[in-house]
C-alpha positions as CSV (number, residue, x, y, z in Angstrom):
1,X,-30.7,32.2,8.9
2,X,-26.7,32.3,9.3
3,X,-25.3,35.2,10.6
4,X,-22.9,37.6,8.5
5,X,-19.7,36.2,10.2
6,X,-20.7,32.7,9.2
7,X,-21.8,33.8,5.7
8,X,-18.5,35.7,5.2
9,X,-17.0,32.5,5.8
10,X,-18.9,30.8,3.2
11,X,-18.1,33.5,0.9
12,X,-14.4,33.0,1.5
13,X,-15.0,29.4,0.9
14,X,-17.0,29.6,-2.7
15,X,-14.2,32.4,-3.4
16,X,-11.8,30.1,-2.9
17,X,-13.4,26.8,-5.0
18,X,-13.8,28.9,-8.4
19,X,-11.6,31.5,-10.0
20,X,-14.8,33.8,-10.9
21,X,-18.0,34.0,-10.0
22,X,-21.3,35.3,-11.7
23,X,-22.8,37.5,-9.1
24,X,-26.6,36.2,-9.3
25,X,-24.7,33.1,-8.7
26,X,-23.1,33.7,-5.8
27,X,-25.8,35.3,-4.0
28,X,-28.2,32.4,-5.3
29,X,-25.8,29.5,-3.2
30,X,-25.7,32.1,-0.3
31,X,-29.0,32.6,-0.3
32,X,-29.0,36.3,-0.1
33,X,-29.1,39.5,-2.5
34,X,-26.9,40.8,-4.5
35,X,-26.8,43.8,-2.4
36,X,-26.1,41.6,1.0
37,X,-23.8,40.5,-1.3
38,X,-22.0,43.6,-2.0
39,X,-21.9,43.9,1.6
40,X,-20.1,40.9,2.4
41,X,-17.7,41.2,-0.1
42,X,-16.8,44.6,1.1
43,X,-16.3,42.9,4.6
44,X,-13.9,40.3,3.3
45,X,-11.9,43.9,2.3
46,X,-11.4,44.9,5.1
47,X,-9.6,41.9,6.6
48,X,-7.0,41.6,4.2
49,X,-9.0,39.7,1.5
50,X,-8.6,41.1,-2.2
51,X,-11.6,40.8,-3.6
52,X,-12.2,41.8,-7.5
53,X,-15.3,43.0,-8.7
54,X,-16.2,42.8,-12.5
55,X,-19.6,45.0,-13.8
56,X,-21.0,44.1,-16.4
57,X,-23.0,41.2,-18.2
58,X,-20.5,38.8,-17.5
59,X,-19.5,40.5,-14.3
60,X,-18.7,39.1,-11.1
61,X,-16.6,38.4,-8.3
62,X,-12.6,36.6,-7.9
63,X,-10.6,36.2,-5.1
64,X,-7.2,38.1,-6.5
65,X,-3.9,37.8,-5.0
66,X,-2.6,40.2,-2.6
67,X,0.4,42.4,-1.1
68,X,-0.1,39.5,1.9
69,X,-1.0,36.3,2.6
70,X,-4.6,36.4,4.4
71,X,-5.8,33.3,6.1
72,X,-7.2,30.3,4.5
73,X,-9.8,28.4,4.5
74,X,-9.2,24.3,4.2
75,X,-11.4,21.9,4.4
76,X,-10.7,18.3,6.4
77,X,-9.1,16.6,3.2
78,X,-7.7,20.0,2.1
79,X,-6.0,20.2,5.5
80,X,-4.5,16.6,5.4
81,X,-3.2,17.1,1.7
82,X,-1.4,20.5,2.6
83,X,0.1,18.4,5.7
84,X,1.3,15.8,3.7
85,X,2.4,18.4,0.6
86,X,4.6,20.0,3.5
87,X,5.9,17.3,5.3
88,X,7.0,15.8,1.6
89,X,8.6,19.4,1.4
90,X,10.3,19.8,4.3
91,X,12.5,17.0,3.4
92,X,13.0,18.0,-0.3
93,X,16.7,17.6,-1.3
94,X,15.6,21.5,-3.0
95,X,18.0,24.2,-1.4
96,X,16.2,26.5,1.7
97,X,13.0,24.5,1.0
98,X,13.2,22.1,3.9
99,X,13.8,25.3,6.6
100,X,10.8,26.7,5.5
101,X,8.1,24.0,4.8
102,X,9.1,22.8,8.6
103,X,8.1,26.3,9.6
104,X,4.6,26.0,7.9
105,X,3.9,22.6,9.0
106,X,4.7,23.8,12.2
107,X,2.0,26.4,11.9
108,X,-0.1,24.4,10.3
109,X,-0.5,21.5,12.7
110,X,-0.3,24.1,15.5
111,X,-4.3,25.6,14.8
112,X,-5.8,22.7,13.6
113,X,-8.8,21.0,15.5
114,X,-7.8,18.6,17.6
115,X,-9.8,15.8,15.3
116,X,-7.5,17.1,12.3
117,X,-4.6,17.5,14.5
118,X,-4.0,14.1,15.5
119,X,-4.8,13.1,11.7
120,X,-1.5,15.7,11.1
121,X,0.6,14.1,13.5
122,X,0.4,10.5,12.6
123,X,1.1,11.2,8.9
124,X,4.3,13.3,10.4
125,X,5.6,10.3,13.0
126,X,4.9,7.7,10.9
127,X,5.9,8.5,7.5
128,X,9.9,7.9,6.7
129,X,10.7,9.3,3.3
130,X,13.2,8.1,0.9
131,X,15.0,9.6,-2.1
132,X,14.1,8.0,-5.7
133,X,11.5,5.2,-6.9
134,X,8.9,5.5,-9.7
135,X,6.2,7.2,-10.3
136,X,3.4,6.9,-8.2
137,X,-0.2,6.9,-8.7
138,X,-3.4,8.2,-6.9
139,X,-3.6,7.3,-2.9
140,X,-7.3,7.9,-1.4
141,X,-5.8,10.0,1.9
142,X,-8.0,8.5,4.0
143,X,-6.1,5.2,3.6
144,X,-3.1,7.5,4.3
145,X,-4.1,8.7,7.5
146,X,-5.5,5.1,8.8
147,X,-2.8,3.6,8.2
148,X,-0.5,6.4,9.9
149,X,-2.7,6.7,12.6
150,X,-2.4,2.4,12.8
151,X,1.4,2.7,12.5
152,X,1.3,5.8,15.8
153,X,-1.0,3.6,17.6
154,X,0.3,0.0,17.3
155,X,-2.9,-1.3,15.9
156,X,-3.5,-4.3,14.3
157,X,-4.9,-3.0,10.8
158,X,-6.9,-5.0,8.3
159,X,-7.5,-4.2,4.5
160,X,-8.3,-5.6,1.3
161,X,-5.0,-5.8,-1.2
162,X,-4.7,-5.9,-4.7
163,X,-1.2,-7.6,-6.4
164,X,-0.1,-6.5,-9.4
165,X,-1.3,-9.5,-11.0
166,X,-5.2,-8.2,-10.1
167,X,-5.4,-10.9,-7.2
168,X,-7.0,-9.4,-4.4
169,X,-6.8,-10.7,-1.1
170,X,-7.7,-9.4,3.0
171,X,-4.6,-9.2,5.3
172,X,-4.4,-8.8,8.8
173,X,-1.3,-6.4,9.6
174,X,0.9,-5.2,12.5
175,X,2.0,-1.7,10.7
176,X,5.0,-0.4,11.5
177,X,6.1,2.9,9.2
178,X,4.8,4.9,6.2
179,X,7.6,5.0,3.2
180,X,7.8,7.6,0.9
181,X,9.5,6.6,-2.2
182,X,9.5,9.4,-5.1
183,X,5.7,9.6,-5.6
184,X,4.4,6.3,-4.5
185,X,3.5,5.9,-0.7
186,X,4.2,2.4,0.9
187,X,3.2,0.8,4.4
188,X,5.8,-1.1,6.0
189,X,4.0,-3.8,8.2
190,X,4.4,-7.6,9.6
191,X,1.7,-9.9,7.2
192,X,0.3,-11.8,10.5
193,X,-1.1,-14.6,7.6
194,X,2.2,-14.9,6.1
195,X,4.2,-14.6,8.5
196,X,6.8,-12.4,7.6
197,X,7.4,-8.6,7.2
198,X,6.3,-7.1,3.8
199,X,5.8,-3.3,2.3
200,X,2.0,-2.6,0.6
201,X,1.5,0.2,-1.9
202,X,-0.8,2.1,-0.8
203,X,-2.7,3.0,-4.2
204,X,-3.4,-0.9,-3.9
205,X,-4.8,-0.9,-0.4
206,X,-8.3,-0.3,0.0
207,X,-11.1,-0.6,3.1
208,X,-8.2,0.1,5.9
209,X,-9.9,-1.0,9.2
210,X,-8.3,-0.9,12.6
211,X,-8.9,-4.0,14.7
212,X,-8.6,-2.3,18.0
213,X,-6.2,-5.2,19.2
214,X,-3.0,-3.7,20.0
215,X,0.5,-5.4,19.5
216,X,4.4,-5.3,20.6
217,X,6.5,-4.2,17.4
218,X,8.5,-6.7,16.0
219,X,12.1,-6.0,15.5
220,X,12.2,-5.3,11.4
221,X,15.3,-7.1,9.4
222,X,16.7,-4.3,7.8
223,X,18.6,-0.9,8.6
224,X,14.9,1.2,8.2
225,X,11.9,1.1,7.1
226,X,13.2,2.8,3.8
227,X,15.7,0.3,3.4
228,X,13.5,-2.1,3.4
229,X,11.2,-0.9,1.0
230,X,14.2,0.0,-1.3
231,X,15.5,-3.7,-1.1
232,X,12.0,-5.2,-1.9
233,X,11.3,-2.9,-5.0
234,X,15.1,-3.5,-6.4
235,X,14.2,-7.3,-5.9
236,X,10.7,-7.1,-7.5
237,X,12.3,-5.6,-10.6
238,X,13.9,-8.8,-11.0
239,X,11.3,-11.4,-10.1
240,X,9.8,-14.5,-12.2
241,X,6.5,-14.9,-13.6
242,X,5.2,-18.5,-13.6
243,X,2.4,-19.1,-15.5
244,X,1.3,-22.9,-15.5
245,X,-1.5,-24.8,-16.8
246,X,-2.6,-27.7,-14.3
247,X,-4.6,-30.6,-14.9
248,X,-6.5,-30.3,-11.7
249,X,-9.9,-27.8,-10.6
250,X,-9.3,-24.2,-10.0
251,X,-11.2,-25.1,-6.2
252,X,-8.3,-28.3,-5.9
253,X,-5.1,-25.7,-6.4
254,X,-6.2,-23.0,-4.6
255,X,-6.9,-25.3,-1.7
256,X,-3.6,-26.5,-1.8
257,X,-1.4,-23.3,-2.7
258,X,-3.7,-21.0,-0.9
259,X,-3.3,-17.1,-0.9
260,X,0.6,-17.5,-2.7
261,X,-0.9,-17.7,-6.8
262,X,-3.5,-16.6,-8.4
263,X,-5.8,-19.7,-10.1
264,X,-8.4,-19.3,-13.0
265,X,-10.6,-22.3,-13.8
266,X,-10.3,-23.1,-17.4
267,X,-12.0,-25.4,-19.6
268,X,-11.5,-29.5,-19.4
269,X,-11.3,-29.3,-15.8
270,X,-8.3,-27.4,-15.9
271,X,-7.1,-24.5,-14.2
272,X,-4.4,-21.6,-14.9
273,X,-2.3,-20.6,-12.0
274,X,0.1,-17.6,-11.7
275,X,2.3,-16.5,-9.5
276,X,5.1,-14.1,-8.9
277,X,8.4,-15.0,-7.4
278,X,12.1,-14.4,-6.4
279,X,13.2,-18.2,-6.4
280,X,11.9,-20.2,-8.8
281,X,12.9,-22.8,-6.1
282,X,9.6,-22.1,-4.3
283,X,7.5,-22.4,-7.6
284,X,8.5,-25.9,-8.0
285,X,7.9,-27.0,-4.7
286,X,4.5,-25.5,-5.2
287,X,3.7,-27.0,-8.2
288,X,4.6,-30.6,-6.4
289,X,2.3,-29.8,-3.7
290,X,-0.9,-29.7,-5.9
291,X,0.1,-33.4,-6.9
292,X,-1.3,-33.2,-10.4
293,X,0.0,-32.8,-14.1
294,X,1.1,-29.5,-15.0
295,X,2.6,-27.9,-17.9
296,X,4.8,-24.7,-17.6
297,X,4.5,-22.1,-19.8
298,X,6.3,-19.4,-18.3
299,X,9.5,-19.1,-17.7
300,X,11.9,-21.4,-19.5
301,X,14.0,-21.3,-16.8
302,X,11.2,-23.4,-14.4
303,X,11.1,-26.1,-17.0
304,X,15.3,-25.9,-16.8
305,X,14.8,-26.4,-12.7
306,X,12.3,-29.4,-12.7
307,X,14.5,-31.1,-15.4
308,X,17.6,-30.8,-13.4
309,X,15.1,-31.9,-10.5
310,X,13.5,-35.0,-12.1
311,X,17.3,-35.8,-13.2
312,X,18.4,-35.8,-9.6
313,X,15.4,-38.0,-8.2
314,X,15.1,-40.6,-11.0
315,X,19.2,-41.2,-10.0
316,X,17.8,-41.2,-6.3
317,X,15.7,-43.7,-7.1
318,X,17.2,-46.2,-8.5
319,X,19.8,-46.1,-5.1
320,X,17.2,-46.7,-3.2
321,X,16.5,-50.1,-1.5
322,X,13.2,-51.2,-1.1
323,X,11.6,-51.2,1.9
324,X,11.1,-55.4,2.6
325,X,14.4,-55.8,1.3
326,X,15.6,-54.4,4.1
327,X,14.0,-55.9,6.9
328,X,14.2,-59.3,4.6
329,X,18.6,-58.2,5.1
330,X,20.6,-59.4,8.1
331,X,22.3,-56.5,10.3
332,X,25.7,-57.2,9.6
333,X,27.4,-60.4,10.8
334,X,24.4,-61.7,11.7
335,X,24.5,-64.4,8.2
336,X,28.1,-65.7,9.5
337,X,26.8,-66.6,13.2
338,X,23.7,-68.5,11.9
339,X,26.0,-70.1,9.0
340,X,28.6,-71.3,12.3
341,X,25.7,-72.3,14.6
342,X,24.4,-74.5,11.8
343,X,27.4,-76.3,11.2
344,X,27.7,-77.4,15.3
């Protein structure tokens, strides 16, 4: 059986989950009677907690507010959310908040348990914030806090990602800052596969695994990390869609454009392949790698570019010289010394 200071806590706690609380109720999930109960409530009384009491039928017990603030009790995703709430605070553009929510994360990180602690700090090291952006959209904080504490530690991280066209895909990452852009929560990291540096929403990113393998940070090619994730969502806003059906296996395209579109197989022996991008440049060459017919559907400003392209190599063509017509040709001056030798 607990003890009273242990089930006082777990009175708080119940309190604290539900504005009001049959008594029967309460003293059912404690386990005790409703006179231990009366008890216990009384004891949260007398250390600053105001505790209402209802008689009655529909009687029962709320935790009411106060003349002070009394302690509180947060459980380990309770504690990371606060962290995060106050951190996001303290550098609020909102007049006299910043002062203040700097104080209370101060506090707050100060009597955590060393587990939650180092949870605490890596969100507040790692994180760089950043005025404006869209709205944002549910982040599981545990994929937070990895990939802060990835970001602190210089930890190669791997995850599963999801594109906005629904193409999911695993990447192996060297994270290197947390962005926080109005509501939405990006990680700044180098894309080992790709080669190159990229930003990942986090609402997108899913499974977060550290690798253990440790790594040198790369210098990053912009001003900050919120620069950088600034420049890459003004550019998205202005990216092409290319949607293209190609006369080849969904298994043949993806083999040759690997992880850069998204393929569907489609009937015939066709496939559908989609991908997003800033220069339609790239699309084209892409589409020439998979070296079959294609028809573009999407946008009318590819067909434009491989036009203008085909234009451009049929007129490179027909300068070219064949191949045994040159060796079959003379280096020059070569003709007139055979022509002279002949005529001795």
């Amino acid at each position: 059986m607990t003890g009273p200071g242990d089930r006082t806590l777990r009175l708080l706690s119940l309190l604290q989950q539900r504005r009001h609380w049959a008594g029967g109720d309460l003293a059912g999930r404690l386990g005790i009677s409703l006179r231990t109960l009366r008890r216990d409530v009384e004891r949260l009384r007398e250390i600053g907690y105001p505790v209402d009491a209802q008689p009655g039928v529909d009687g029962g017990y709320r935790l009411a507010p106060g003349a002070s603030l009394p302690p509180l009790l947060l459980d380990d995703d309770e504690a990371v959310a606060l962290t995060v709430g106050l951190q996001a605070a303290a550098q609020s553009a909102v007049a006299g908040m910043a002062e203040a929510s700097v104080r209370a994360l101060t506090t707050v990180v100060q009597v955590l348990p060393a587990r939650l602690r180092r949870r605490a700090e890596a969100l507040g090291a790692m994180t760089v914030p950043a005025p404006g952006g869209a709205a944002g959209a549910v982040v599981d904080p545990q994929v937070l806090v990895a990939a802060a504490a990835a970001c602190r530690d210089t930890e190669r991280l791997e995850f599963s990602y999801t594109a906005a066209d629904g193409a999911r895909t695993e990447r192996l990452t060297e994270p290197f800052r947390l962005v926080a852009m109005g509501r939405r929560w990006y990680l700044v990291a180098y894309d080992l596969g790709r080669g190159d540096w990229c930003s990942f929403r986090l609402d997108r990113l899913t499974a977060p695994r550290g690798t253990g393998q440790r790594f040198a940070p790369r210098p990053l090619p912009a001003e900050d990390a919120a620069a950088f994730v600034r420049r890459g969502t003004d550019a998205r806003s202005a990216a092409h869609v290319v949607v293209v059906l190609v006369d080849a296996s969904a298994v043949d395209v993806r083999r040759r454009v690997g992880p850069w579109a998204t393929v569907t197989e489609q009937s015939g022996g066709r496939c559908l392949m989609r991908m997003e991008t800033y220069d339609l440049t790239w699309a084209a060459l892409a589409l020439g790698s998979v070296e079959a017919e294609f028809t573009v559907l999407d946008p009318p400003a590819l067909r434009d570019l491989l036009a203008e392209w085909a234009a451009r190599f049929d007129r490179a063509a027909e300068r070219a010289v064949p191949v045994s017509r040159r060796r079959d040709r003379p280096p020059p001056g070569a003709r007139s010394a055979r022509s002279a030798g002949s005529r001795h």
